[in-house]
Phi, psi and omega in degrees: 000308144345295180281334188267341161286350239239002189262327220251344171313295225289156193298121189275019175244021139303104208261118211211148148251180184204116180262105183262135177222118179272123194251074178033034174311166202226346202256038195030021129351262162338351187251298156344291179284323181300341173288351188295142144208102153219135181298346201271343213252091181263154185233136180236146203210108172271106176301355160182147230290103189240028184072152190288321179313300197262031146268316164303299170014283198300309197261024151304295161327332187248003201262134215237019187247188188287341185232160179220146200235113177280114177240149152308189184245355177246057168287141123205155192263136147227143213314141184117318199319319175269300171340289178298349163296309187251001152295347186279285181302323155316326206262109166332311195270003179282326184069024169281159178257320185201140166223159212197158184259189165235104171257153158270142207264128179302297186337294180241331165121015204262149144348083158288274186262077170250072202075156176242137169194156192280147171271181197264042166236005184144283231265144183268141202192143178287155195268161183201051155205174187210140199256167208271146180063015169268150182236326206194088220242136134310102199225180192287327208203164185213144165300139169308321190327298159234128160225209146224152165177159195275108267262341182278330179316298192301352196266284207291352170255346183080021172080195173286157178271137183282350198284006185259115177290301150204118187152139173075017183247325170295307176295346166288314200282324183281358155275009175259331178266039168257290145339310186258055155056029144217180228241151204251129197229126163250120176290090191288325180304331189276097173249139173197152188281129171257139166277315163084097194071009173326309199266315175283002186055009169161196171293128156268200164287006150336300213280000000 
């Protein structure tokens, strides 16, 4: 359901590949995907559990265009989602590093994610209001969930840190893309539905 919303959003004079990465699944995922044949479609298989960070990692690698767009696999799309994500990141004077989106829970339709930020025990917790008459804010960090970023930035920083198996690797890569002086951007305009934790069944000891 993930790929086929996620083909039919994209723009169609958009020149795009899609790297799908099986983290050794057990749910007939891994069966599945070896039935794809489409050329826009790479398919990577982990022969035994390496986490969502040093999985993204791999096929980051292999990956051959100029922007690399991180999606979970429990996702959907509808058309638009994307334009305002690479007008940001296209645009010299936004200086982005990473845009990150505004998603909605598939369940009920509620607010998830519009930026990340700390609250006042510590803790990092999703922003769930949006501000009125913004198309797009400068914020400290965004979910891994979807994001952009440029695909030698994300190289040259060294990806995700694996020592985050999967929670928390996003917010360390937007405190590295910072470090290297340039800025974590959200697209408000940019919506798309999340399940939110689908695959992993729930919160980790991370979160």
């Amino acid at each position: 359901e993930m790929l086929a919303s996620l083909r039919a959003s994209l723009p169609s004079e958009l020149d795009y590949e899609i790297h799908l990465a099986d983290d050794a699944s057990t749910d007939g995922t891994a069966a599945w995907m070896k039935t794809l044949r489409d050329p826009c479609i790479t398919v990577h298989m982990n022969a035994t559990n390496q986490g969502f960070a040093a999985t993204v990692n791999a096929a980051a690698l292999s990956a051959r265009g100029e922007w690399l767009c991180i999606l979970n696999n429990d996702l959907l799309f509808s058309p638009g989602w994307l334009e305002p994500m690479l007008a940001i990141i296209n645009d010299p004077q936004c200086d982005a590093g990473i845009v990150g989106n505004v998603q909605y829970r598939v369940a009920d339709g509620a607010l998830d994610h519009a930026g990340v930020r700390l609250n006042l025990h510590g803790q990092f917790e999703h922003v769930r209001e949006i501000p009125e008459g913004v198309d797009a804010a400068i914020v400290p960090w965004v979910t891994g969930a979807c994001f952009l970023i440029q695909r030698g930035l994300f190289v040259s920083l060294g990806g995700f840190d694996t020592r985050y198996r999967n929670g928390c690797e996003d917010l360390d890569l937007c405190f590295k893309v910072r470090s290297a002086g340039k800025k974590v951007w959200i697209a408000y305009n940019s919506r798309i539905r999340h399940h939110v934790s689908l695959s992993r069944g729930g919160p980790s000891q991370q979160d």
